[in-house]
C-alpha positions as CSV (number, residue, x, y, z in Angstrom):
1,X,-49.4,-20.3,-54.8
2,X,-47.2,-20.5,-51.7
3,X,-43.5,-19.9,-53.8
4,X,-41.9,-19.8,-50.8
5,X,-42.4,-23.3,-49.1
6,X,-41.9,-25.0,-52.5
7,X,-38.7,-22.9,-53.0
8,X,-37.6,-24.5,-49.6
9,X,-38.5,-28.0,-50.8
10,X,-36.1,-27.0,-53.8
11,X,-33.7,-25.7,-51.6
12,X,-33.9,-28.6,-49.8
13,X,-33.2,-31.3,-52.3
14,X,-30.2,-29.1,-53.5
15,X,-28.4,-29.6,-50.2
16,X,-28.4,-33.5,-50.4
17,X,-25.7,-33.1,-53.0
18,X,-23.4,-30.4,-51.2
19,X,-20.2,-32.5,-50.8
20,X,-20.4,-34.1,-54.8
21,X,-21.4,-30.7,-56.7
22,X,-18.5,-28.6,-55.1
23,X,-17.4,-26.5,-57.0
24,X,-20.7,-25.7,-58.8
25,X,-23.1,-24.1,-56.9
26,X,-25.9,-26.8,-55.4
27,X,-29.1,-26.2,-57.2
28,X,-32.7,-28.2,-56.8
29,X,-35.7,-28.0,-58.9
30,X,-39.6,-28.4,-58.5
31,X,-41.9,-28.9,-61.8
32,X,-45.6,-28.4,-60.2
33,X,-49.0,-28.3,-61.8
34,X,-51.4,-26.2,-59.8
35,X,-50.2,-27.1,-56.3
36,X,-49.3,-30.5,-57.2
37,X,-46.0,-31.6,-57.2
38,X,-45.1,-33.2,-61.1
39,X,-41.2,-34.1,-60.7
40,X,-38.0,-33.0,-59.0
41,X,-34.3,-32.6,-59.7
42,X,-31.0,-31.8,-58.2
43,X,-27.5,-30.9,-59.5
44,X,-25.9,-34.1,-57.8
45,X,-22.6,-34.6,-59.5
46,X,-20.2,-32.2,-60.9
47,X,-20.2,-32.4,-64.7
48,X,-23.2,-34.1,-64.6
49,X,-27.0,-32.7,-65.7
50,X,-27.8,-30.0,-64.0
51,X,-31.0,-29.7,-61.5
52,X,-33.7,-28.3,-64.4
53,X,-32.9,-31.2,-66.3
54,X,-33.2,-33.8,-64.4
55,X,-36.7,-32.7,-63.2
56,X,-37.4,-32.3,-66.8
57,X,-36.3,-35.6,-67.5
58,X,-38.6,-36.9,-64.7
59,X,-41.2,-35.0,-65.8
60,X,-41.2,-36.4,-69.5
61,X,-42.0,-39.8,-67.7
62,X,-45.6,-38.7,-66.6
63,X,-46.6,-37.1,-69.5
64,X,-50.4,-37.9,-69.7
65,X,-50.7,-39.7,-66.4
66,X,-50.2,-36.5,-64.2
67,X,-50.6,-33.8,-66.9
68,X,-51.2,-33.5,-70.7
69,X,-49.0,-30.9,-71.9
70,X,-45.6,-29.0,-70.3
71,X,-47.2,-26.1,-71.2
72,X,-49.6,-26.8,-68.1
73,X,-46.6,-26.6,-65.6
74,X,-44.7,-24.3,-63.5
75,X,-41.0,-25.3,-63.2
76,X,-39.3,-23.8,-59.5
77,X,-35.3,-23.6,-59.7
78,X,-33.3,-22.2,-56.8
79,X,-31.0,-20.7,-58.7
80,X,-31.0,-18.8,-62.5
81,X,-30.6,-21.5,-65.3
82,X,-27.6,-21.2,-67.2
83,X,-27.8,-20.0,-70.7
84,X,-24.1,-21.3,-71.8
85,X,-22.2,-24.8,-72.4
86,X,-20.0,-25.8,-70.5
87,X,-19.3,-29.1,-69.1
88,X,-23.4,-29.7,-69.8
89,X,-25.5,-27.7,-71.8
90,X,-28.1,-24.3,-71.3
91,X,-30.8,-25.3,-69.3
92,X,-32.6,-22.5,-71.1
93,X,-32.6,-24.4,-74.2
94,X,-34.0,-27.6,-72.2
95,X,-36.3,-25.5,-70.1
96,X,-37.5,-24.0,-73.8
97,X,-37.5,-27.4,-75.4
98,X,-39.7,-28.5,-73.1
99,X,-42.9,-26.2,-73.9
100,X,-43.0,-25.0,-70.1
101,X,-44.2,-21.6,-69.8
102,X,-43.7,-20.1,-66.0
103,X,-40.4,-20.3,-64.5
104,X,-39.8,-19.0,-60.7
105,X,-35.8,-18.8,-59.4
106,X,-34.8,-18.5,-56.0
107,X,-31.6,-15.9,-56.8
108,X,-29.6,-14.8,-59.6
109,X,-26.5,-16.2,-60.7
110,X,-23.7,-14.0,-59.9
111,X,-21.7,-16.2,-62.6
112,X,-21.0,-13.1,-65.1
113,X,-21.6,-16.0,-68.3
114,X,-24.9,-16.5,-66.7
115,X,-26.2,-13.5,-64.4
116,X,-29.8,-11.8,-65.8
117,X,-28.7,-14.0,-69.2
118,X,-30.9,-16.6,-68.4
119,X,-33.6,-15.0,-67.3
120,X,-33.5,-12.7,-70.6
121,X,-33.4,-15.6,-72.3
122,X,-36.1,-17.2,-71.0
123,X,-38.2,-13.8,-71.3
124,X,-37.4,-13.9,-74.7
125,X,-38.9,-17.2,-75.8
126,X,-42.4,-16.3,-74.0
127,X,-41.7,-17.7,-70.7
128,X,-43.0,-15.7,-67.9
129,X,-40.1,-15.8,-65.1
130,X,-40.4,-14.9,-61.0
131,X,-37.5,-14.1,-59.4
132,X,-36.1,-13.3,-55.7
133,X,-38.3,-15.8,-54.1
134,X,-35.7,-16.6,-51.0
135,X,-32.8,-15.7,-52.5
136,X,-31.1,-15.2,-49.4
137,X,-31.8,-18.6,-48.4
138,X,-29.9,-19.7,-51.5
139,X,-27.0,-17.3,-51.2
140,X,-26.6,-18.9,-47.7
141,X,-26.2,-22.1,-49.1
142,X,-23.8,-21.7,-51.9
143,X,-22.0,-19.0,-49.9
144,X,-18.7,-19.7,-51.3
145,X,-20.1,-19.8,-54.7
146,X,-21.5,-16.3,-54.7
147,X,-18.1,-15.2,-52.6
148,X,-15.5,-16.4,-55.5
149,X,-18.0,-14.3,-58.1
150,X,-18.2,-11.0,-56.1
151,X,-14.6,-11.2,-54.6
152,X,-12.5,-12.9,-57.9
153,X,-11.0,-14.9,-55.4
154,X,-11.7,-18.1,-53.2
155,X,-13.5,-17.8,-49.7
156,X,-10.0,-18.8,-47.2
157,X,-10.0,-20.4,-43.8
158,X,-7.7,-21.1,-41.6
159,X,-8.0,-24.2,-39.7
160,X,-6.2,-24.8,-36.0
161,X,-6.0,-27.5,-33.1
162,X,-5.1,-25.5,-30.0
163,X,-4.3,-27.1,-26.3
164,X,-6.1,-24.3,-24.0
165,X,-2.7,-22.7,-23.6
166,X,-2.4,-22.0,-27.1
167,X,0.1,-24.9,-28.3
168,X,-0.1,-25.9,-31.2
169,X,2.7,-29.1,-30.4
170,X,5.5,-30.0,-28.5
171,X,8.7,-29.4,-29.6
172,X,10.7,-31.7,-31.6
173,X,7.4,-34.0,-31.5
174,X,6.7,-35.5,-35.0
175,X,2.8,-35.8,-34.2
176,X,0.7,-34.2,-31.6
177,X,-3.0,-35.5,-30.8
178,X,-4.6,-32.2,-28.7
179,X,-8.2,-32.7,-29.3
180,X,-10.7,-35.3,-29.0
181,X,-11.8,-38.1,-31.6
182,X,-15.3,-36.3,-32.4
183,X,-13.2,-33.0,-33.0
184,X,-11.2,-34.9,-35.5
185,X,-14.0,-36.4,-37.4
186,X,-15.6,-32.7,-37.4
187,X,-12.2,-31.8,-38.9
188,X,-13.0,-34.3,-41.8
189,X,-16.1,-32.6,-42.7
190,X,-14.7,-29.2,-42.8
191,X,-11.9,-30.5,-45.4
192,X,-15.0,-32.1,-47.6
193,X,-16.3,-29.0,-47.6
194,X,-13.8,-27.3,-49.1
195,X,-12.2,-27.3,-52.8
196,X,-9.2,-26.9,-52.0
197,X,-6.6,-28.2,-49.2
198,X,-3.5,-25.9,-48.4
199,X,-0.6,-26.8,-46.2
200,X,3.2,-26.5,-46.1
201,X,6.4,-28.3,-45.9
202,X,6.8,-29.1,-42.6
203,X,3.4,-30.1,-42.0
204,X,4.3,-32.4,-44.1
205,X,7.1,-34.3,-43.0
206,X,6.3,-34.2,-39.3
207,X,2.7,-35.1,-39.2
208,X,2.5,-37.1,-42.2
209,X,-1.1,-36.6,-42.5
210,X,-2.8,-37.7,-45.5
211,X,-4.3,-34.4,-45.5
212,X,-7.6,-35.6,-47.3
213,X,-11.2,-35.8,-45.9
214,X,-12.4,-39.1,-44.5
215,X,-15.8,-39.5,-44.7
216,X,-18.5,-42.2,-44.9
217,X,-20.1,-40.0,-47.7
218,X,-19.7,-39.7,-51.5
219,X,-17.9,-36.9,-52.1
220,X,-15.6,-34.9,-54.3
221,X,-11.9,-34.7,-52.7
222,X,-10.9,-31.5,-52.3
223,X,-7.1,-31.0,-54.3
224,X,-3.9,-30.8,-52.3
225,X,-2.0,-28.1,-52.4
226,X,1.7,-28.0,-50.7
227,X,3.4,-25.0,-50.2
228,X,7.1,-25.9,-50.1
229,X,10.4,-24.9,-51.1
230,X,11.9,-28.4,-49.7
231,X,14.1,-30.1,-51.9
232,X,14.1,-33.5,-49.4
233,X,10.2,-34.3,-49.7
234,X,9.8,-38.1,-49.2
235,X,6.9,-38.9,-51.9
236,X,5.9,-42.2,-50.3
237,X,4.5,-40.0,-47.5
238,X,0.8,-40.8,-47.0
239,X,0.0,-37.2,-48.5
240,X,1.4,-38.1,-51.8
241,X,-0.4,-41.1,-52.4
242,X,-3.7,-39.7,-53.4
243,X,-2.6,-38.4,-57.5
244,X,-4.9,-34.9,-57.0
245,X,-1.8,-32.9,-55.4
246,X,0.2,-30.1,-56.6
247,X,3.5,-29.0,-55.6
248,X,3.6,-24.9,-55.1
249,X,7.1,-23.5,-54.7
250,X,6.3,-20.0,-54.0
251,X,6.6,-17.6,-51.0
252,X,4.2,-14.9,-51.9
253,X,0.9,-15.8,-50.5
254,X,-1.1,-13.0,-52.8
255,X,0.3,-14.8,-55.6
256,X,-1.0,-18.3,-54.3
257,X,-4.3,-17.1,-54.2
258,X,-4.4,-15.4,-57.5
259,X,-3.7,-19.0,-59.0
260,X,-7.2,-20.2,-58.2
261,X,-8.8,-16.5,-59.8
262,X,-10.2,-18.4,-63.3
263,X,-10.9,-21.5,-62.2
264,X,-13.5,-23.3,-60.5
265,X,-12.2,-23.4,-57.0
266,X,-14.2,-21.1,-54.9
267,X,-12.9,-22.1,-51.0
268,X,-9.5,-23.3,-49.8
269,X,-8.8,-24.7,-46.0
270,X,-5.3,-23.8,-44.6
271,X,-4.5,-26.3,-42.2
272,X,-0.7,-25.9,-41.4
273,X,1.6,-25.5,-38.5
274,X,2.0,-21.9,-37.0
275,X,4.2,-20.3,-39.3
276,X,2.5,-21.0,-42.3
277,X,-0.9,-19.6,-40.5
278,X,0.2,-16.7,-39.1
279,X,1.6,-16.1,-42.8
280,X,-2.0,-16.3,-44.1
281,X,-3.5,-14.3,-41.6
282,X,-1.5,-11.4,-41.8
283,X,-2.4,-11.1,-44.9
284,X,-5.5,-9.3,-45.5
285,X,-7.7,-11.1,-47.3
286,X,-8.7,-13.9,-45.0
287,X,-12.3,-14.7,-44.3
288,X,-12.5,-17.0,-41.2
289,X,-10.3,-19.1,-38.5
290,X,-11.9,-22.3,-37.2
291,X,-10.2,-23.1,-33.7
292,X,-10.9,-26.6,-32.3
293,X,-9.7,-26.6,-28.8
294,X,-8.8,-29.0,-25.8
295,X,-8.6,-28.6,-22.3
296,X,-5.1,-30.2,-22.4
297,X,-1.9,-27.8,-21.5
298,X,1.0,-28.4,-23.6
299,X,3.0,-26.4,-21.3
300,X,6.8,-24.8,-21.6
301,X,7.5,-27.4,-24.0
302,X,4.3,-26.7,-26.4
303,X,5.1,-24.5,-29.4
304,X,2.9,-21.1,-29.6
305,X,0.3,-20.5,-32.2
306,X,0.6,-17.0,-32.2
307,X,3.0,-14.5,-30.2
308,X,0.3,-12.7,-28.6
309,X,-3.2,-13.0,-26.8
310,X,-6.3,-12.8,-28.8
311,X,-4.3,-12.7,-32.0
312,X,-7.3,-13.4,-33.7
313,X,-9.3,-10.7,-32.9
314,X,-6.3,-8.4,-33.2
315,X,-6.0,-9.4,-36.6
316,X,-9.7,-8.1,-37.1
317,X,-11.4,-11.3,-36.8
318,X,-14.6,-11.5,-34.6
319,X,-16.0,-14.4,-32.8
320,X,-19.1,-15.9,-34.5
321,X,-19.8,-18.8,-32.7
322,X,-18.9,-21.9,-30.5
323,X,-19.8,-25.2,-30.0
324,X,-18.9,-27.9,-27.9
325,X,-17.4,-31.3,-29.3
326,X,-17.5,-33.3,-26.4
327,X,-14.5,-31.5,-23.6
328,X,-13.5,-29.7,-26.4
329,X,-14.2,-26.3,-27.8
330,X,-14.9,-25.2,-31.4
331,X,-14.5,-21.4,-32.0
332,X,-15.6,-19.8,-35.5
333,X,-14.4,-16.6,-36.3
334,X,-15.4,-14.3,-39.1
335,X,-14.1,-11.0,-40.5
């Protein structure tokens, strides 16, 4: 039986739901029989069934059409089946109800409620269970899930629009466009990517961004976060109009971070004027910087984003990769 290329259909069908599972991990499933495929299944919706069940579900539909019993039937998950309740409950127990009696799972859960508990579970009930069948394939794809569970802590970038000279705006501007259209609507994906959205005061009140992402796909809005210690914040500003924000009045970045240590938010985007970056990045636990920049000069008049040259790599980042967004330049770079 070729695991690997049905695992890849699972995997698959798991990343049609990226943007609306966040922050659970995206998971598909495959219920086979022989090499046939019976039903499938996908965690879609956070809070909602989970991918095992919903293939189950499917599968319950075909009983004596395409098979007689479940106990004829492989079921193919990407990632280990939870054994606990929480907003839905064990898949275990539905996988179990069921009567299906071979499981195979793409990669563990790193999830301490549910890593090597499922599986034992499973075991446990007479279900013979495969594992590791390209699990690195699935750790790719729910990076920031398996991040926040070895790391206690969210996976952080830092998000900047640079003018080729390094400006991030002119001074005493209260809005600067620097890069192109496209690189702006690439900026809305990278924010519905994300859990969380972090920015400060004075982002704020001179860009009066919405600081949301803008898509023409479902997904789940990441939360606002401001960090401010203003007392003069104008709350019919565009960024206080969606209700999922939350006011932060504290300098000490560590402690910021340690907010989001038991909950589900596994990645934040810092998108924020040059003080408030430079804050973040000299701190040391900082995963990646996502530069989008323009051929435009900003000039004498343009405010620095950092005091030095290659500030990003003297920070101990490393260039990962760029692309081009029309005349402008997108720079990834990883520590």
């Amino acid at each position: 039986m070729n695991y690997e290329k049905l695992m890849k259909r699972a995997i698959s069908l798991a990343d049609q739901y990226k943007y609306t599972a966040k922050p659970n991990p995206v998971v598909g499933c495959i219920i086979i029989k022989d090499d046939k495929i019976i039903s499938e299944g996908a965690h879609e919706k956070f809070g909602c069934n989970h991918a095992e069940v919903n293939a189950i579900n499917s599968a319950k539909t075909k009983v004596g059409k395409s098979f007689k019993s479940f106990e004829e039937l492989t079921l193919i998950c990407s990632l280990e089946p939870c054994n606990h309740s929480g907003k839905t409950g064990p898949c275990t127990e539905a996988i179990i109800k069921s009567g299906i009696k071979n499981v195979v799972i793409g990669a563990l859960d790193p999830n301490p409620l549910v890593s090597g508990k499922g599986i034992e579970c499973l075991k446990k009930n007479g279900i013979s269970v495969k594992t590791n069948v390209c699990s690195e394939l699935v750790k790719e794809q729910n990076k920031f899930f398996f991040f926040k569970n070895t790391y206690g802590r969210p996976f952080i970038t830092a998000k900047i629009a640079s003018s080729i000279d390094g400006k991030s705006h002119i001074v005493g501007s209260k809005q600067t466009w620097i890069t192109c259209k496209k690189s702006r609507e690439d900026v809305q994906k990278l924010r519905a990517s994300k859990d969380v959205i972090l920015t400060g005061g004075n982002t704020v009140v001179n860009d009066n961004p919405m600081m949301n992402a803008r898509v023409d796909f479902s997904i789940n809005q990441p939360k606002k976060i401001l960090l401010s210690t203003k007392n003069n914040l104008n709350f019919d500003a565009p960024f206080f109009k969606d209700s999922d924000y939350e006011i932060i009045r504290e300098r000490d970045l560590d402690k910021v971070v340690s907010r989001f240590k038991n909950t589900d938010v596994t990645s934040i985007l810092v998108e924020a004027g040059p003080k408030l970056i430079n804050s973040f990045l000299n701190e040391d636990d900082r995963d990646m910087v996502t530069i989008y920049e323009s051929t435009s000069k900003l000039g004498p008049n343009g405010v620095n984003w950092f005091k030095e040259d290659n500030a990003v790599e003297n920070l101990g980042f490393k260039l990962e990769s760029t692309y081009k967004i029309e005349s402008d330049t997108k720079k990834i770079f990883i520590k």
